[in-house]
N, C-alpha and C positions, 0 to 999 in steps of 0.2 A: 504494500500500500504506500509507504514513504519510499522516494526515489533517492533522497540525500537530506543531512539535517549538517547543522553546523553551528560551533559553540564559540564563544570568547573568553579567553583565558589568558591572565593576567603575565602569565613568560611563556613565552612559546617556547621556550629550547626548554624548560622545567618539560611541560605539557607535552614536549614530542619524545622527550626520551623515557617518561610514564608509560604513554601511548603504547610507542615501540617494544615495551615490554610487554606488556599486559597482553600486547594484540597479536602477539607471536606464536604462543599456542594454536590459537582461532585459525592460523593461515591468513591472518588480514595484516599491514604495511603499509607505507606510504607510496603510491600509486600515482600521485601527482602533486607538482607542487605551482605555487601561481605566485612570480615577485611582487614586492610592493612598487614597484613600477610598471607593471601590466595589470594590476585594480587602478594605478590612481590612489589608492589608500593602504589597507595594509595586504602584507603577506598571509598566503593560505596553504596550507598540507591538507590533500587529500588522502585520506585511508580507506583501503578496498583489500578483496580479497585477492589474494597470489596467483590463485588458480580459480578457473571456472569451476562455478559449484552451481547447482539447481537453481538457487533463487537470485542468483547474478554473474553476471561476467568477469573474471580477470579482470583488471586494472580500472574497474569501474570503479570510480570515487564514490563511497556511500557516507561519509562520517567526514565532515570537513572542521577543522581547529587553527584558528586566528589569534594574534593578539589584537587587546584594543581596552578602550578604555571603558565600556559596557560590557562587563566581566557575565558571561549568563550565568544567571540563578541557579539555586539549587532545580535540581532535576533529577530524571533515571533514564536511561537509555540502557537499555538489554542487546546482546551482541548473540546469535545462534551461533553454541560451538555443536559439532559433528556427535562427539560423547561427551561421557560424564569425566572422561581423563584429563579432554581438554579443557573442561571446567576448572579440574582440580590445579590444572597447571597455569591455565589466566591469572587463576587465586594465588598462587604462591609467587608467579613472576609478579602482577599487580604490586602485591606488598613486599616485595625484594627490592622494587621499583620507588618506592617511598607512599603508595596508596597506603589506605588503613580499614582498616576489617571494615565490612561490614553487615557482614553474614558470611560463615563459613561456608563450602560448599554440602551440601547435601540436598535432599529431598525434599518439595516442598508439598506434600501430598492435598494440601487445602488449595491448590489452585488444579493440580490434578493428579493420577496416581505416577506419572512419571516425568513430571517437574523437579531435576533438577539444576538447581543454580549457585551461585555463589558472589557475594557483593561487595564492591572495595569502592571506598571513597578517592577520588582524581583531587592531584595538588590543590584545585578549587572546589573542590567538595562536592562535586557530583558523584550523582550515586550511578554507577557502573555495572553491569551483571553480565554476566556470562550465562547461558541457559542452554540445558540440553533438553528437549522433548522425548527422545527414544528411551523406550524401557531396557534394562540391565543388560 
């Protein structure tokens, strides 16, 4: 349903080398980058997935991260990994990475019987999750 979204974050080289961890498990990376001399304003990193996968193409930017001075708000954005490994590995790169807990990874059986996820707070305090839909 969403084709791309995009946040503001207060250091971009903080925010990109989070990212870059967090997102490595998933098979997602920066995929495109855009200078602040081709907006007119500021610099953008786009992050997409490595490889084609079912619900998008290689190097299609879905998830774009700016600096600026309208830092976005608290939020959640959910990231589809493959399993529950990759879960478990978002979570531990995430918080190696300087994120901080924000749900362990496990099951979350109250949204469905094979919901699970795991959640780590970004430099600016977004709330971040990783989710796997398939069962064991």
């Amino acid at each position: 349903m969403i084709d791309h979204m995009g946040v503001t974050v207060r250091d971009l080289q903080i925010s990109k080398a989070f990212y870059d961890a967090a997102f490595a498990p998933l098979g997602i990376a920066v995929v495109m980058s855009v200078s602040a001399e081709e907006t007119g304003g500021a610099a953008f990193i786009g992050y997409g997935p490595t490889e084609d996968r079912r619900d998008i193409q290689a190097g299609k930017p879905s998830f774009w991260v700016s600096q600026g001075e309208g830092v976005t708000g608290p939020m959640h954005v959910a990231f589809l990994a493959a399993s529950r490994a990759q879960v478990d590995a978002f979570h531990a790169a995430a918080l190696a990475a300087g994120g901080r807990d924000n749900g362990a990874p496990g099951l979350r059986p109250h949204y469905h019987p094979n919901y699970y996820g795991a959640f780590v707070l970004d430099p600016d305090g977004r709330n971040v999750e990783a989710v796997c839909h398939a069962p064991a």
